[in-house]
N, CA, C and O atoms as a MOPAC input file, in Angstrom:
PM7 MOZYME 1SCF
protein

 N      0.84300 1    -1.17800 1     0.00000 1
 C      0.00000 1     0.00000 1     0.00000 1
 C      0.88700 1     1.24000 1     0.00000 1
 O      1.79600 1     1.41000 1     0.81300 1
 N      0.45300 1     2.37100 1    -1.28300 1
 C      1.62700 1     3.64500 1    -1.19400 1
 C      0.64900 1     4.56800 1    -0.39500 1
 O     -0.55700 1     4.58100 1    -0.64100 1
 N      1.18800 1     5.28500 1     0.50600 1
 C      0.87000 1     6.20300 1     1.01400 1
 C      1.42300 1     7.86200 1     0.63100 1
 O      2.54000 1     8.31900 1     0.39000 1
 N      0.18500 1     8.41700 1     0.70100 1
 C      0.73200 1     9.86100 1    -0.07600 1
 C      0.39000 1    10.74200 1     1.26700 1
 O     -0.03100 1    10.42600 1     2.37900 1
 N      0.85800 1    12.30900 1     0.50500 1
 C      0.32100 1    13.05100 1     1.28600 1
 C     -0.68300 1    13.93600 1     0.32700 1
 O     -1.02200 1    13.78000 1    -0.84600 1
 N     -1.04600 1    15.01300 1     1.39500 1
 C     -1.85800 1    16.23400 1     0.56000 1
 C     -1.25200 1    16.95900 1    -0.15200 1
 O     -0.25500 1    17.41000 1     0.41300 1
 N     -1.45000 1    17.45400 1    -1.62700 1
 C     -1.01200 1    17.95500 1    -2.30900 1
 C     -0.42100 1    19.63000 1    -2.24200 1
 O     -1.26400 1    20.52500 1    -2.29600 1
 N      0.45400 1    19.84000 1    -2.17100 1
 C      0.61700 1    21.61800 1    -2.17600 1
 C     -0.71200 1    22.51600 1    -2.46300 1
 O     -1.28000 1    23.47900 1    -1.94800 1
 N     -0.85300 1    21.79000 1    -3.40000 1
 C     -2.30400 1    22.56000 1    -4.50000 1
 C     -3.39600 1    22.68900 1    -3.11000 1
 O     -3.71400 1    23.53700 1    -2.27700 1
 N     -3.64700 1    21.59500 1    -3.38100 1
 C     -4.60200 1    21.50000 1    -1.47900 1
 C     -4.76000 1    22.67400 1    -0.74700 1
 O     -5.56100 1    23.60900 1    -0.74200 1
 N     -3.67500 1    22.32400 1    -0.07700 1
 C     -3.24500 1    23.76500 1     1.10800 1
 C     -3.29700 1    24.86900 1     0.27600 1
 O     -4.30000 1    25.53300 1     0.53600 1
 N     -2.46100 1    25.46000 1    -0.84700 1
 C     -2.59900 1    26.51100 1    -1.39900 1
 C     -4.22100 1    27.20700 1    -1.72200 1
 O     -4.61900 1    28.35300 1    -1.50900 1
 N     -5.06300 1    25.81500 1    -2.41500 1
 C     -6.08100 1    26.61800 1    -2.57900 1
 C     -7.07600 1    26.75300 1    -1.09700 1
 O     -8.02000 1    27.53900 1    -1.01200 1
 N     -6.80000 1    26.16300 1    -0.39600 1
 C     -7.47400 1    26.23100 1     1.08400 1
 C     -6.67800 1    27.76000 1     1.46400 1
 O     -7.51000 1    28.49800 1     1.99100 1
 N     -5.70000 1    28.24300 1     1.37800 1
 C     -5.20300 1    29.70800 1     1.99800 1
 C     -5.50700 1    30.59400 1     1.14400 1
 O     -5.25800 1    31.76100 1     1.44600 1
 N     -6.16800 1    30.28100 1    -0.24500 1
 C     -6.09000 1    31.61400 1    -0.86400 1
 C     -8.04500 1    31.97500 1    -0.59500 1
 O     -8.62600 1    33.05700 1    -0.68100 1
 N     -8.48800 1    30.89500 1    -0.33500 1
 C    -10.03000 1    31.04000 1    -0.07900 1
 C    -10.02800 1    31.68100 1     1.44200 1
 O    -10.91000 1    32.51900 1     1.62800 1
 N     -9.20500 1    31.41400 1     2.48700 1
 C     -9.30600 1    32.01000 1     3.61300 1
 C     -8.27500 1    33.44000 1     3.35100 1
 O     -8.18800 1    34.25900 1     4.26600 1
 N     -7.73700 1    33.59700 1     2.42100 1
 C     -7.37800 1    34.94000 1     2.32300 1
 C     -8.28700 1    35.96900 1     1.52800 1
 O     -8.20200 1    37.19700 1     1.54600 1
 N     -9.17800 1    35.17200 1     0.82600 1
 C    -10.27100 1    35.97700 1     0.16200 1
 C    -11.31300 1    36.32900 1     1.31200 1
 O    -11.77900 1    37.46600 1     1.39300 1
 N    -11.58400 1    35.54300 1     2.00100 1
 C    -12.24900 1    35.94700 1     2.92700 1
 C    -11.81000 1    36.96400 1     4.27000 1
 O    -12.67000 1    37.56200 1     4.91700 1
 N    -10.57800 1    37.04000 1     4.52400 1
 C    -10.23400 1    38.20800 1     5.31700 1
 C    -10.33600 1    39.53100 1     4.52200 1
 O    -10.43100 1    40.63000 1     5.06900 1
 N    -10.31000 1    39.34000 1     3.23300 1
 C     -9.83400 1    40.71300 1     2.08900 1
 C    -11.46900 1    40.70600 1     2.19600 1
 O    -11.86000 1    41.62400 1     1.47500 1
 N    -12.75100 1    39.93800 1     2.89900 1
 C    -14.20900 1    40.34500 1     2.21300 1
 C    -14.46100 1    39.44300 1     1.46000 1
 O    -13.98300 1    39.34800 1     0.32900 1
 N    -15.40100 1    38.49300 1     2.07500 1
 C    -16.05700 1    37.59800 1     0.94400 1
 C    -17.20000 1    38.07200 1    -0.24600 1
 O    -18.31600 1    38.54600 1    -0.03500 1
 N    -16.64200 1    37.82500 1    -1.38200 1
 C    -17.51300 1    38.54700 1    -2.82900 1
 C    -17.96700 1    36.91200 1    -3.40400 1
 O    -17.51700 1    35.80900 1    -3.09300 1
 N    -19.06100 1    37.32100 1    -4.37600 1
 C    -19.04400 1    36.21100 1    -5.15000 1
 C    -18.01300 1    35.56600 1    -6.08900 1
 O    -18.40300 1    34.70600 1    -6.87800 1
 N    -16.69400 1    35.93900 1    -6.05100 1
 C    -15.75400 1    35.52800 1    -6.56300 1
 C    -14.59000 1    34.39600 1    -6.69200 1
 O    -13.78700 1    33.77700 1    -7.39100 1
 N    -15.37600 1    34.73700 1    -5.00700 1
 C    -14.52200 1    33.18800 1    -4.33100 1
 C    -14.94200 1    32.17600 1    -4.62300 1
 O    -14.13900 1    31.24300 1    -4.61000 1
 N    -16.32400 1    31.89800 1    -5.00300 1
 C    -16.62200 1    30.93000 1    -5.50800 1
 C    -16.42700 1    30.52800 1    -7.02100 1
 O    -17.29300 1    29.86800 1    -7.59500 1
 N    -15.37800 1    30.90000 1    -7.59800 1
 C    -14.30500 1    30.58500 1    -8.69200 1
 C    -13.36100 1    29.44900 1    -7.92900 1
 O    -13.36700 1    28.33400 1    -8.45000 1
 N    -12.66700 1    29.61300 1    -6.91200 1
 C    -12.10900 1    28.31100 1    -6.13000 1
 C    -12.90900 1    27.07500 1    -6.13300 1
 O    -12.37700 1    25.98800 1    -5.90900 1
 N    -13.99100 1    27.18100 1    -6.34400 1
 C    -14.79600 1    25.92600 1    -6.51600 1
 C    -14.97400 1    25.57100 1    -7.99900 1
 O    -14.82700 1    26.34200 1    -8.94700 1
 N    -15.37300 1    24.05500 1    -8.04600 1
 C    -15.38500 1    23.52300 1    -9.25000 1
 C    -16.92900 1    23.44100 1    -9.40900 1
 O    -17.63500 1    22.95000 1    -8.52700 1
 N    -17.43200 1    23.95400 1   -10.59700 1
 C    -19.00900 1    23.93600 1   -10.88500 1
 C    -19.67100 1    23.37300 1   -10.40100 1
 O    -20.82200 1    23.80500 1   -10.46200 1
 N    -19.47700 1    22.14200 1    -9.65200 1
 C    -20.50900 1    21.28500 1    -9.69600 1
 C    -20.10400 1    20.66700 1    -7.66400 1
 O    -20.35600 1    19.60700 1    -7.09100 1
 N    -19.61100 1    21.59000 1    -7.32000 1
 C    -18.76200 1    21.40900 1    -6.03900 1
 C    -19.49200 1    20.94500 1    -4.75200 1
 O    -20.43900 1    21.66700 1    -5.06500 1
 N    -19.80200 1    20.53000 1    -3.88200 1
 C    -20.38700 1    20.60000 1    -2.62100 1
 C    -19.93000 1    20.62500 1    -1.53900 1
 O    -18.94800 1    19.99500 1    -1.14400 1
 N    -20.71700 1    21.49000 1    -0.83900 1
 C    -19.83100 1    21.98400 1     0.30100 1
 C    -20.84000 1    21.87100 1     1.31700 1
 O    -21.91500 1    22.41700 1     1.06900 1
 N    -20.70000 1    21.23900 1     2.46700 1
 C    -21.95400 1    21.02600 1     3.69100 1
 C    -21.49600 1    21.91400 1     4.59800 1
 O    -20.32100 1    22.22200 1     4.79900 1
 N    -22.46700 1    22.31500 1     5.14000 1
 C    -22.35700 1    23.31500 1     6.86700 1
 C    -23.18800 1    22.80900 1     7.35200 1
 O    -24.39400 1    22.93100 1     7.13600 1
 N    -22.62800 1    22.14200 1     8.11000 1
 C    -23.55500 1    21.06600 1     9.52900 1
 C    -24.16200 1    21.71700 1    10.63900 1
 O    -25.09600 1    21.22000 1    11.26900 1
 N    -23.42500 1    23.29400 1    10.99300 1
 C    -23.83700 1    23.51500 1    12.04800 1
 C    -24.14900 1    25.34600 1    11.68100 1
 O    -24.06400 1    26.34700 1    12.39100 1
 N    -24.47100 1    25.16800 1    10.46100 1
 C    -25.32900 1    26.78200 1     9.65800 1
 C    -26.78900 1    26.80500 1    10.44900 1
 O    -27.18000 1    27.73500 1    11.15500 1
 N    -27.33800 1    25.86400 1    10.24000 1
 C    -28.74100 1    25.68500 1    10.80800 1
 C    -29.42400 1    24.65700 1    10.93700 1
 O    -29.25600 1    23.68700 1    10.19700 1
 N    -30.33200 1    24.68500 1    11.91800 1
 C    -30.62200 1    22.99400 1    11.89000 1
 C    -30.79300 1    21.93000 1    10.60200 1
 O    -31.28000 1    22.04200 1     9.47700 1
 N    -30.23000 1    20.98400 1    11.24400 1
 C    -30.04000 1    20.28600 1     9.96600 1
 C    -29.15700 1    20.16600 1     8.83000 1
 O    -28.92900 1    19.20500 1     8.09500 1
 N    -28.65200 1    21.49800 1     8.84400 1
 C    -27.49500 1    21.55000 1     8.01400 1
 C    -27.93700 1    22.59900 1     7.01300 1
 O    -29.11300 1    22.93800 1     6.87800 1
 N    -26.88100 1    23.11100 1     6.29100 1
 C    -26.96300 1    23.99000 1     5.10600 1
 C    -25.98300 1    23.00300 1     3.99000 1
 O    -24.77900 1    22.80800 1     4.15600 1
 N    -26.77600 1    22.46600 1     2.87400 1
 C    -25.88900 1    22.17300 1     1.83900 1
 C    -25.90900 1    23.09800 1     0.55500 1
 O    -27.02000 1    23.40000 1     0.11700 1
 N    -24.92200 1    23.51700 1    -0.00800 1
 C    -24.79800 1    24.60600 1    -0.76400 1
 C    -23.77900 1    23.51800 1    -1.85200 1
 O    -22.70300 1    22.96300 1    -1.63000 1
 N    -24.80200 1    23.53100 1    -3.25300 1
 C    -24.52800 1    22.67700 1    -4.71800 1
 C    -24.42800 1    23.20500 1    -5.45000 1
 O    -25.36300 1    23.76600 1    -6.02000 1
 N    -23.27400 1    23.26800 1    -5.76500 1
 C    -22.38200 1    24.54400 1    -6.95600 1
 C    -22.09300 1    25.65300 1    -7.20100 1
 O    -22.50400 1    26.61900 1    -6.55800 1
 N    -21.50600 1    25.69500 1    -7.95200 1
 C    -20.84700 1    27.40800 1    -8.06600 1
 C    -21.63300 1    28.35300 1    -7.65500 1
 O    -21.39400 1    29.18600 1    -6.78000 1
 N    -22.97200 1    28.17700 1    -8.55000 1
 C    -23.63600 1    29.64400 1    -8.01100 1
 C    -24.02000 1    29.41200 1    -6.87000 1
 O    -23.58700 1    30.26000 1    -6.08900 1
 N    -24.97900 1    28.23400 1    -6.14000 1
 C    -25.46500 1    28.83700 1    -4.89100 1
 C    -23.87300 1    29.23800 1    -4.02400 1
 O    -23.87200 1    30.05900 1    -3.10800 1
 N    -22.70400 1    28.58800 1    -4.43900 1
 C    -22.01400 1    29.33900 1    -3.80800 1
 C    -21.77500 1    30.93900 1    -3.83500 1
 O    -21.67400 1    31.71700 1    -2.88600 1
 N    -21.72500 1    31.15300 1    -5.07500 1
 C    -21.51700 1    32.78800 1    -4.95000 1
 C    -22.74100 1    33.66700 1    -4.70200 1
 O    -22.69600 1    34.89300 1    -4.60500 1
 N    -24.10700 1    32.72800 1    -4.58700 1
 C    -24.67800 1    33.64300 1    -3.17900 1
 C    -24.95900 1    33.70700 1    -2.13400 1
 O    -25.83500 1    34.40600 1    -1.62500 1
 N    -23.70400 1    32.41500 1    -1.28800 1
 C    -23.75500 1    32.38500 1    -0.20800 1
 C    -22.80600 1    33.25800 1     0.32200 1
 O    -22.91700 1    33.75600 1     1.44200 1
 N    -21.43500 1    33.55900 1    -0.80400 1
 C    -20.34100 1    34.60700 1    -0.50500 1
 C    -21.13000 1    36.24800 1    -0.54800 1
 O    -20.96100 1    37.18200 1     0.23500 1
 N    -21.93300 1    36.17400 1    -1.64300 1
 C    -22.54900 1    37.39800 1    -1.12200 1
 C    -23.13700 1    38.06900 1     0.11400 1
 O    -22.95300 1    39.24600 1     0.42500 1
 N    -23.89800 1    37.13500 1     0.81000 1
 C    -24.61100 1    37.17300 1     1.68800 1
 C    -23.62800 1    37.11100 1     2.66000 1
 O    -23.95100 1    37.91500 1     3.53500 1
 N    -22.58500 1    36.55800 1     2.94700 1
 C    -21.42900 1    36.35200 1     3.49400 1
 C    -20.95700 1    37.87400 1     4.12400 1
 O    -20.98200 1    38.37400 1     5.24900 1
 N    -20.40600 1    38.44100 1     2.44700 1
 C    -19.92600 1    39.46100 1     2.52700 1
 C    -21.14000 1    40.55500 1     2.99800 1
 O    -20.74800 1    41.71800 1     2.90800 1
 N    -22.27800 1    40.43600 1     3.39400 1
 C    -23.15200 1    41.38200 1     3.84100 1
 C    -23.42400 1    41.26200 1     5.50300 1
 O    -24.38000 1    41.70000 1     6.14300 1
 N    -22.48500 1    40.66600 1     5.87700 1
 C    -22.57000 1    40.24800 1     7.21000 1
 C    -22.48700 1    41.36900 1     7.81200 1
 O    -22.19700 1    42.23500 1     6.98600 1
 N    -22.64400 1    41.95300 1     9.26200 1
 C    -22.46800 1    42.76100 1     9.94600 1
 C    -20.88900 1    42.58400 1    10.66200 1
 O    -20.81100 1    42.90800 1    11.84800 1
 N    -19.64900 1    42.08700 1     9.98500 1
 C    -18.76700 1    41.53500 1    10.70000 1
 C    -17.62500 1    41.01800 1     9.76200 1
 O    -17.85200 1    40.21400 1     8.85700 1
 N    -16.10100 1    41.64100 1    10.09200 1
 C    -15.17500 1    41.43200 1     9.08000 1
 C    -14.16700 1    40.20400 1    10.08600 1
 O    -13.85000 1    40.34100 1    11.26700 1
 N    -13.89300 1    39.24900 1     9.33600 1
 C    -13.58500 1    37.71800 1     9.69900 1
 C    -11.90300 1    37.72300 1     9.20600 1
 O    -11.76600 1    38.03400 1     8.02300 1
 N    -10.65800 1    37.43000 1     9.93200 1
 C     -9.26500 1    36.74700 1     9.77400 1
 C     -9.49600 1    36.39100 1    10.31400 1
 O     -9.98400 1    36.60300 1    11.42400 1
 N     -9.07400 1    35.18700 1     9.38800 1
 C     -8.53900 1    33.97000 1     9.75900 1
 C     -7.35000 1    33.62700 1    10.90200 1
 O     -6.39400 1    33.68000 1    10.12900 1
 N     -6.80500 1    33.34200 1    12.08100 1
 C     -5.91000 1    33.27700 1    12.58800 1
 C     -5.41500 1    31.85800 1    13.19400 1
 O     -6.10600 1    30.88200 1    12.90200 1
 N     -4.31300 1    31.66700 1    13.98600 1
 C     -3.80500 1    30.13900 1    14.56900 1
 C     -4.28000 1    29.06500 1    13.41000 1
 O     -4.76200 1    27.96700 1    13.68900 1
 N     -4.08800 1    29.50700 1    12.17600 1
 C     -4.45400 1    28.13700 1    10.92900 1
 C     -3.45800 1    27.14100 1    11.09900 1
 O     -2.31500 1    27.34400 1    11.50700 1
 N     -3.94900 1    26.06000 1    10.76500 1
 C     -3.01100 1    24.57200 1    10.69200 1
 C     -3.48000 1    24.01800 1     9.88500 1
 O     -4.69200 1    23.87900 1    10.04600 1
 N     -2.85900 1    23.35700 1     8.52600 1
 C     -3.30900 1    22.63400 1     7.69400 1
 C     -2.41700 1    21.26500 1     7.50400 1
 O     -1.27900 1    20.95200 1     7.15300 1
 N     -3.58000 1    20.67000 1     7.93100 1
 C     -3.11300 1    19.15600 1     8.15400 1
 C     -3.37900 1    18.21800 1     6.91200 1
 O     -4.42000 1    17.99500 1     6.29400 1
 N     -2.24700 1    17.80000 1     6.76900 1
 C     -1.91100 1    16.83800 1     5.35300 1
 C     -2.93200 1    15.25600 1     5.50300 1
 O     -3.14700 1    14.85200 1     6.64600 1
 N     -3.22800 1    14.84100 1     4.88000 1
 C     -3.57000 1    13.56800 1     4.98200 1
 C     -3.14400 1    12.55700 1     3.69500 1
 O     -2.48900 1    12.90600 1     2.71400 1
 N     -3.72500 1    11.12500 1     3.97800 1
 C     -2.94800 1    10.29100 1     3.23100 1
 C     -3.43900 1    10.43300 1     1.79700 1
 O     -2.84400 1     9.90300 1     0.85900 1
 N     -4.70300 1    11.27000 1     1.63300 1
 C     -5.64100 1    11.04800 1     0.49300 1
 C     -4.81100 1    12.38900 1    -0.33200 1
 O     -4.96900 1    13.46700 1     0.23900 1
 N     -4.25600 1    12.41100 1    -1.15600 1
 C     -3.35700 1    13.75300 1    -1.99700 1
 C     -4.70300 1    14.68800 1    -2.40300 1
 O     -4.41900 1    15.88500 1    -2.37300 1
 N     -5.63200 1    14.50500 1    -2.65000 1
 C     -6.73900 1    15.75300 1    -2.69300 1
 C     -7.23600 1    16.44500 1    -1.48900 1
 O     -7.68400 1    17.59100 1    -1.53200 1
 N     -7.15000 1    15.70600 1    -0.36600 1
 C     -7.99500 1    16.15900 1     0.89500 1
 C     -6.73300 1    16.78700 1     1.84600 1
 O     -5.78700 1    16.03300 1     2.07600 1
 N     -6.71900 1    17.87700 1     2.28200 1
 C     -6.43700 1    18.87500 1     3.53300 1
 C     -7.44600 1    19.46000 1     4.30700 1
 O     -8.23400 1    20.26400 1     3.80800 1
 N     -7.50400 1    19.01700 1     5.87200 1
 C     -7.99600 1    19.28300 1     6.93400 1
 C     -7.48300 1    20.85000 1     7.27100 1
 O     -6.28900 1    21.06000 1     7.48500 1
 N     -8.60900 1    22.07600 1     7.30400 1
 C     -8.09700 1    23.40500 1     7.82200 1
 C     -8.79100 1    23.61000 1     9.37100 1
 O     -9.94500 1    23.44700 1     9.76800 1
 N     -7.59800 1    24.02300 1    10.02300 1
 C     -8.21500 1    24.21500 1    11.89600 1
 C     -7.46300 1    25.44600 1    11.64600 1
 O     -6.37200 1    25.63400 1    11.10900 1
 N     -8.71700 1    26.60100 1    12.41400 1
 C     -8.57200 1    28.09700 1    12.34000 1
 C     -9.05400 1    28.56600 1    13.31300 1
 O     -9.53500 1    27.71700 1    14.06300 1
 N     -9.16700 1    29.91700 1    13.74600 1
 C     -9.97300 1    30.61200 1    14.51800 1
 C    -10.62200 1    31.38400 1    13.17700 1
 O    -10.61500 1    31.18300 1    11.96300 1
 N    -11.15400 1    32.32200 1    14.03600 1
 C    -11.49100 1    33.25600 1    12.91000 1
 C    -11.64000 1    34.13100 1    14.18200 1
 O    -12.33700 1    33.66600 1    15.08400 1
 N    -10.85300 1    35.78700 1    14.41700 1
 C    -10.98500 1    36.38300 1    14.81600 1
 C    -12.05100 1    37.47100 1    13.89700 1
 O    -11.96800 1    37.75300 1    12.70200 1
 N    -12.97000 1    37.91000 1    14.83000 1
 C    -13.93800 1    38.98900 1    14.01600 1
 C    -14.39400 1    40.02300 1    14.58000 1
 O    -14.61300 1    39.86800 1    15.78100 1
 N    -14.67400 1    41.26400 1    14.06100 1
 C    -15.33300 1    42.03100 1    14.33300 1
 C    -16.30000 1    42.64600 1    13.77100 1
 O    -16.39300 1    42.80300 1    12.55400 1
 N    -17.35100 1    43.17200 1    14.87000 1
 C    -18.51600 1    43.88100 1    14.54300 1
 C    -18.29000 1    44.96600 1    14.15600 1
 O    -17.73100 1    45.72900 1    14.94400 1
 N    -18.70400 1    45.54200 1    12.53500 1
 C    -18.47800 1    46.42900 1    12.18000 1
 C    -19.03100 1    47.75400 1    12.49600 1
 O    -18.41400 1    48.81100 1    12.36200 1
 N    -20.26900 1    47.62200 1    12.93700 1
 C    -21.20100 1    48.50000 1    14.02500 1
 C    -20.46000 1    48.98800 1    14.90100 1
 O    -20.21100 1    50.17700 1    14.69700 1
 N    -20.01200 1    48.56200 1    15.78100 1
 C    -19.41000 1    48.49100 1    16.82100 1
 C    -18.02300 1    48.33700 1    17.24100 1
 O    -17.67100 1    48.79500 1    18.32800 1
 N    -17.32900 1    47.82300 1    16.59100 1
 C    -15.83400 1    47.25400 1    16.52700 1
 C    -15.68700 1    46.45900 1    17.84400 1
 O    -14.57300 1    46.24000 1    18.32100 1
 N    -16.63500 1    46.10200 1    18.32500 1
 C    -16.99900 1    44.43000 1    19.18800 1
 C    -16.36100 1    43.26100 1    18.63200 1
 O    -16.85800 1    42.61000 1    17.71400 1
 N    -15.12000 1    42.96000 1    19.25800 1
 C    -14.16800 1    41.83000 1    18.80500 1
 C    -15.00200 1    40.37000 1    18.94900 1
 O    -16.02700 1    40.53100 1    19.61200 1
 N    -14.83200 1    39.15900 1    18.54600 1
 C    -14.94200 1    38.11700 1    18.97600 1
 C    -14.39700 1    37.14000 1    18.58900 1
 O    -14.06900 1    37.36900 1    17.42500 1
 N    -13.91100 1    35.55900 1    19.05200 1
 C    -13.31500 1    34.95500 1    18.54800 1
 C    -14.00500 1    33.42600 1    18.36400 1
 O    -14.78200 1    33.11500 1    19.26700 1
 N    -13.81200 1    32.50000 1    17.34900 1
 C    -14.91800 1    31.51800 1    17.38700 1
 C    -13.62800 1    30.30700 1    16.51000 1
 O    -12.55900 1    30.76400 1    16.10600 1
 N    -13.85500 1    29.34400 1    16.40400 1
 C    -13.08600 1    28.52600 1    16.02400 1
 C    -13.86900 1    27.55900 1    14.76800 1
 O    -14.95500 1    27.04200 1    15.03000 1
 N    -13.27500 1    27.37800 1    13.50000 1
 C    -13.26400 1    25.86900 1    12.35300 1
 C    -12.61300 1    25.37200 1    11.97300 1
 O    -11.44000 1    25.74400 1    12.03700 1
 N    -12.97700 1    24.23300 1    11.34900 1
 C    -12.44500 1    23.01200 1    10.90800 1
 C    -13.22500 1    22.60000 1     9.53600 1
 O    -14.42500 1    22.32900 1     9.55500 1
 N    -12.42700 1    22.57500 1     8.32000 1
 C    -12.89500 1    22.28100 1     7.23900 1
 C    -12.16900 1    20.92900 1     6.71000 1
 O    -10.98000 1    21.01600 1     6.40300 1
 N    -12.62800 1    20.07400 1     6.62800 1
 C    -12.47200 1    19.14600 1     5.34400 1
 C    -12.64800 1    19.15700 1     3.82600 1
 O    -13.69200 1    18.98800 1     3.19500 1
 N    -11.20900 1    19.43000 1     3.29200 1
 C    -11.63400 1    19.93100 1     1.87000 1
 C    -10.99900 1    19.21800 1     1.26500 1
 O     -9.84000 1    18.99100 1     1.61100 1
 N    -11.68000 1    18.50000 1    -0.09000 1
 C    -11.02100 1    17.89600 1    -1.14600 1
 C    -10.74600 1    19.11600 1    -2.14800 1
 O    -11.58400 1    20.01500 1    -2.22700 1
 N     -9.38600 1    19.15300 1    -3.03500 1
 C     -9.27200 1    19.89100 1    -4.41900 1
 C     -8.83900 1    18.88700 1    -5.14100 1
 O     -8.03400 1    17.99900 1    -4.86000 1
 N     -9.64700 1    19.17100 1    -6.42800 1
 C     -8.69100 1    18.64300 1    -7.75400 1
 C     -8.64700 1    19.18600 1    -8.91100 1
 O     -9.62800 1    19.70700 1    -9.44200 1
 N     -7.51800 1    19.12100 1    -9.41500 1
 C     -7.13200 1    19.72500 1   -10.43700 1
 C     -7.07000 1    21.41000 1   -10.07000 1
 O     -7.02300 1    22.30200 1   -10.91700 1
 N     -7.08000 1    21.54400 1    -9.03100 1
 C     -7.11300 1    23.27400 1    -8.54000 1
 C     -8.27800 1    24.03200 1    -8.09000 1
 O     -8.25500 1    25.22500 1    -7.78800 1
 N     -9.28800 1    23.27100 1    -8.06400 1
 C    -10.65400 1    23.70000 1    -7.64800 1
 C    -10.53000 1    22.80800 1    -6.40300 1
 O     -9.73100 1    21.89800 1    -6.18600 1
 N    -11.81500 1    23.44200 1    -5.41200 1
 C    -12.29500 1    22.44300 1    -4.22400 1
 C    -13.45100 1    21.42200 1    -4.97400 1
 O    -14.21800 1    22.05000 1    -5.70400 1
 N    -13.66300 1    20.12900 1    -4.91600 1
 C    -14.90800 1    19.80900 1    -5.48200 1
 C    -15.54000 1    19.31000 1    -4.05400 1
 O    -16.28900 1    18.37700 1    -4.34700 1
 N    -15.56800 1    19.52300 1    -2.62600 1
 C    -15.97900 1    19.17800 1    -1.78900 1
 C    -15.62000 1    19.70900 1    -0.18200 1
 O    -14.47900 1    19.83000 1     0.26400 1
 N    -16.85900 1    19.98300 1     0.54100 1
 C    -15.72600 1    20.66900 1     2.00400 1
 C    -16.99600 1    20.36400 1     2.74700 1
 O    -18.13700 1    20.49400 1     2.30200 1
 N    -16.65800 1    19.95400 1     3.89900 1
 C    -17.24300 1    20.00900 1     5.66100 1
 C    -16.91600 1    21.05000 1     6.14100 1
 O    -15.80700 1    21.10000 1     6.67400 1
 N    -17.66700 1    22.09800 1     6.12200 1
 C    -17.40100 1    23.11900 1     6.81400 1
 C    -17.75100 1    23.35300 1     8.46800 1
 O    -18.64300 1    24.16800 1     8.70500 1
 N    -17.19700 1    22.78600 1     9.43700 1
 C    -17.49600 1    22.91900 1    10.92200 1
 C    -17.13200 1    24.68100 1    11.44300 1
 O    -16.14700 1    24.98700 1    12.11400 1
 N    -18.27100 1    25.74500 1    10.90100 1
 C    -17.82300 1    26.93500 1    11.59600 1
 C    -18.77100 1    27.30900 1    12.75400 1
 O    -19.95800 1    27.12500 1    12.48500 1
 N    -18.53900 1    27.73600 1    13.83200 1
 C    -19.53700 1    28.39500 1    14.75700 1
 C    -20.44400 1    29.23300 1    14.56700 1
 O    -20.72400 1    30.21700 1    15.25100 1
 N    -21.00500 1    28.78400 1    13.45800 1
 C    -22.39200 1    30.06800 1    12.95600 1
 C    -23.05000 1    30.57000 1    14.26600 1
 O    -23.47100 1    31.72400 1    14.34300 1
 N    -23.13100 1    29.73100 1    15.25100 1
 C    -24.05500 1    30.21400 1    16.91700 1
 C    -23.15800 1    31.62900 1    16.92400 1
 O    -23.49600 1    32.80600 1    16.80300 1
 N    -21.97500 1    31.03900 1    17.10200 1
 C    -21.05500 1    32.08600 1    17.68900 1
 C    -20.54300 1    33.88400 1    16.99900 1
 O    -20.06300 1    34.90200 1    17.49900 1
 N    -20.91600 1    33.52700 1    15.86600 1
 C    -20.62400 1    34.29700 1    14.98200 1
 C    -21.88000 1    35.50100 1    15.02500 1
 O    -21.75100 1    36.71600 1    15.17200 1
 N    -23.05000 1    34.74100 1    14.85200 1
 C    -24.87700 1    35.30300 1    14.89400 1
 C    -24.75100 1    36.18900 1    16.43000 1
 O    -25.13100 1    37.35300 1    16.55200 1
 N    -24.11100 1    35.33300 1    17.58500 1
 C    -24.43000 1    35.93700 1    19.00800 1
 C    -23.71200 1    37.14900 1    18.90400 1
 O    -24.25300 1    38.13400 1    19.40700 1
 N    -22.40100 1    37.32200 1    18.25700 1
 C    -21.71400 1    38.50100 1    18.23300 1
 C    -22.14700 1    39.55000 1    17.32000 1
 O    -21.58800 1    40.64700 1    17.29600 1
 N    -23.39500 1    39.15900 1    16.36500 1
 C    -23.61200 1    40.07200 1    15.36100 1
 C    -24.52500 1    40.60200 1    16.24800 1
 O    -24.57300 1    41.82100 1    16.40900 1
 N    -25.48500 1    39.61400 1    17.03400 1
 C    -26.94600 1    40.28000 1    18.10200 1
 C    -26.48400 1    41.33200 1    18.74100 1
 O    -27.20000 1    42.32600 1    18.86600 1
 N    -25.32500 1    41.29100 1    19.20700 1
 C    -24.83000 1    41.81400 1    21.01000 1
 C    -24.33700 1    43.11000 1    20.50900 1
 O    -23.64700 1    43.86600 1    21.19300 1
 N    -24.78600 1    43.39500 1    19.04400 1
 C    -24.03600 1    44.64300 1    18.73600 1
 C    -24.69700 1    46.21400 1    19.71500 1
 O    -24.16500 1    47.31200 1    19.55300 1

């Protein structure tokens, strides 16, 4: 049995999507995805949020970017695995309320496959609770 690791490509396109998102998530970012991509958020809302392809992605980045709240990424670790498409991302996301400049800090974990340079798949574990309570408390 050969064992690999995660591909450069991987990690690279996992940092340039969390660098699009500190610069302001636009519908653009969802160019990092491959047309036909899926991406789950387990803990968006009950039950889950699944978001199937490009576009509903780029209007979930819209809506994103209309948040009351600007998001870096910080303490990232991207963990290699044996599968060469899949890299595990563990982050914080330091944020603030733009209302207010009310700091807060909340923590994820994404499971993302890329291939060929697109993501075609991600588990997105972010603290949407945590994120919503800091937008309320403005």
């Amino acid at each position: 049995m050969r064992v690999t690791t995660s591909t450069p490509d991987a990690s690279r396109v996992v940092e340039q999507l969390l660098a699009g998102i500190a610069a302001g998530a636009t519908p653009a970012l969802a160019e990092l995805y491959a047309e036909s991509a899926v991406v789950e958020l387990p803990f968006a809302q009950p039950g889950g949020l699944p978001l199937v392809g490009r576009e509903q992605l780029a209007q979930h980045f819209t809506r994103a970017g209309r948040a009351p709240f600007r998001l870096r990424p910080i303490n990232l670790t991207l963990h290699e695995t044996t599968d060469p498409e899949v890299v595990v991302a563990e982050y914080d996301y330091q944020g603030e309320v733009t209302s207010t400049g009310r700091s807060f800090l909340v923590s994820n974990v994404q499971i993302v496959r890329v291939r060929e340079g697109l993501i075609v798949s991600s588990r997105d574990f972010h603290d949407h609770a945590g994120m919503t309570a800091a937008a309320r408390d403005e």
